[in-house]
RODO-2510 file (C-alpha; in nm, 4 decimals, decimal comma):
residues 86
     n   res          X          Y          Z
     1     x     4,3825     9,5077    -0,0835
     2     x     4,4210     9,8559     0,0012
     3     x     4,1932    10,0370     0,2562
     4     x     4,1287    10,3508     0,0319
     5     x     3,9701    10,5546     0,2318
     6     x     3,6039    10,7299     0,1901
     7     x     3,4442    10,3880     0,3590
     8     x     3,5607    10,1711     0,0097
     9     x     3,8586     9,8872    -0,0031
    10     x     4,0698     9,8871    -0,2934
    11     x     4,1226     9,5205    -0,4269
    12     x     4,4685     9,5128    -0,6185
    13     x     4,6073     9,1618    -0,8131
    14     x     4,9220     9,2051    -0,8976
    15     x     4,8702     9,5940    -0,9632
    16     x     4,5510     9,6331    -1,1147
    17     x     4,2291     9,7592    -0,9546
    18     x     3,9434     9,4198    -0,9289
    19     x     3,7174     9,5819    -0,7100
    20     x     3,6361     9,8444    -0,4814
    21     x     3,3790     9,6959    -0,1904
    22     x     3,2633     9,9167     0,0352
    23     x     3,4704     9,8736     0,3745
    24     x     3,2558     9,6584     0,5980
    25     x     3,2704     9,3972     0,3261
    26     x     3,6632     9,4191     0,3180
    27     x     3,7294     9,1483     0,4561
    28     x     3,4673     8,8805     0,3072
    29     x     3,5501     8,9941    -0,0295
    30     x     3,9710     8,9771     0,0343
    31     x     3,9078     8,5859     0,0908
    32     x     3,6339     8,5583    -0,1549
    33     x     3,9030     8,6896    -0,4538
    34     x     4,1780     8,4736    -0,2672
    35     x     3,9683     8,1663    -0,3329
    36     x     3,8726     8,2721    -0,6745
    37     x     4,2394     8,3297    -0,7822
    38     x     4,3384     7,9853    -0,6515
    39     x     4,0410     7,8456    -0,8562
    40     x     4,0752     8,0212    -1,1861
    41     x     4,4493     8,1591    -1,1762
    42     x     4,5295     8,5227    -1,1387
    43     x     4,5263     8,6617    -1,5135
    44     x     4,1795     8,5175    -1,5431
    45     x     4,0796     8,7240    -1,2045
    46     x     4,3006     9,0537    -1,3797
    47     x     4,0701     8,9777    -1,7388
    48     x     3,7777     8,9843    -1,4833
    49     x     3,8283     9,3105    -1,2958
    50     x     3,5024     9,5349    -1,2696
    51     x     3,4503     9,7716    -1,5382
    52     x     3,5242    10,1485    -1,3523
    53     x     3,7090     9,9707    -1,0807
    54     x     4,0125    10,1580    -1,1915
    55     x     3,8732    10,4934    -1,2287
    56     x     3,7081    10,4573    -0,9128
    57     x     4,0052    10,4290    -0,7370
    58     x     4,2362    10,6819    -0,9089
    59     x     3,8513    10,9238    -0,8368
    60     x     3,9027    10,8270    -0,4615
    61     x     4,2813    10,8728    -0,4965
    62     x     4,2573    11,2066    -0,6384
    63     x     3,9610    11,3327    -0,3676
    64     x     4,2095    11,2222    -0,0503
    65     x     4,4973    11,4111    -0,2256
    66     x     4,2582    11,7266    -0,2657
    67     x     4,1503    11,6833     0,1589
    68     x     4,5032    11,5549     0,2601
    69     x     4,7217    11,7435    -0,0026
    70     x     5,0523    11,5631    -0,1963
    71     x     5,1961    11,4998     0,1300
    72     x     4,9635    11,3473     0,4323
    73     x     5,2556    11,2077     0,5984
    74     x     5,4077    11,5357     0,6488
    75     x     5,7315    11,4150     0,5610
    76     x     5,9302    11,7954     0,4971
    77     x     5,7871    11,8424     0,8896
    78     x     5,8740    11,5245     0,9749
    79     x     6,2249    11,5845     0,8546
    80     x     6,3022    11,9238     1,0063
    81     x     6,1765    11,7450     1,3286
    82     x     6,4434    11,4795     1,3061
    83     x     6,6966    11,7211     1,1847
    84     x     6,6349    11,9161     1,5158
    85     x     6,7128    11,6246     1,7065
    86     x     7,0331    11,5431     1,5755
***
């Protein structure tokens, strides 16, 4: 699961999007596909991802990089920082 931001959780098996939940349901719905993988397998929960799930994501993926930009972790400042230092 990956907390993607904008108040949704990402829901990744083995790479591909299942789900996006909104946040406050994170949790609930991390166990809820845990039980349902060790009850039907995990290519049956893959063949049952939401329809959209995966453009949802890459939608909310895209939006973050437009507020946050390529590079939220400010790694090139982060570097010079360190570089400094040393």
């Amino acid at each position: 699961m990956d907390r993607g931001g904008r108040g949704k959780g990402h829901l990744f098996v083995k790479g591909h999007v299942v789900r996006v939940v909104p946040e406050r349901k994170w949790s609930n719905a991390l166990v809820d596909e845990a039980e349902r993988i060790m009850a039907e397998g995990i290519e049956a929960r893959i063949a049952a991802a939401d329809v959209g799930a995966a453009a949802e994501a890459a939608a909310t993926r895209d939006e973050l990089l437009q507020i946050q930009g390529n590079d939220a972790n400010n790694t090139d400042d982060r570097q010079a920082a360190i570089r400094e230092m040393t």
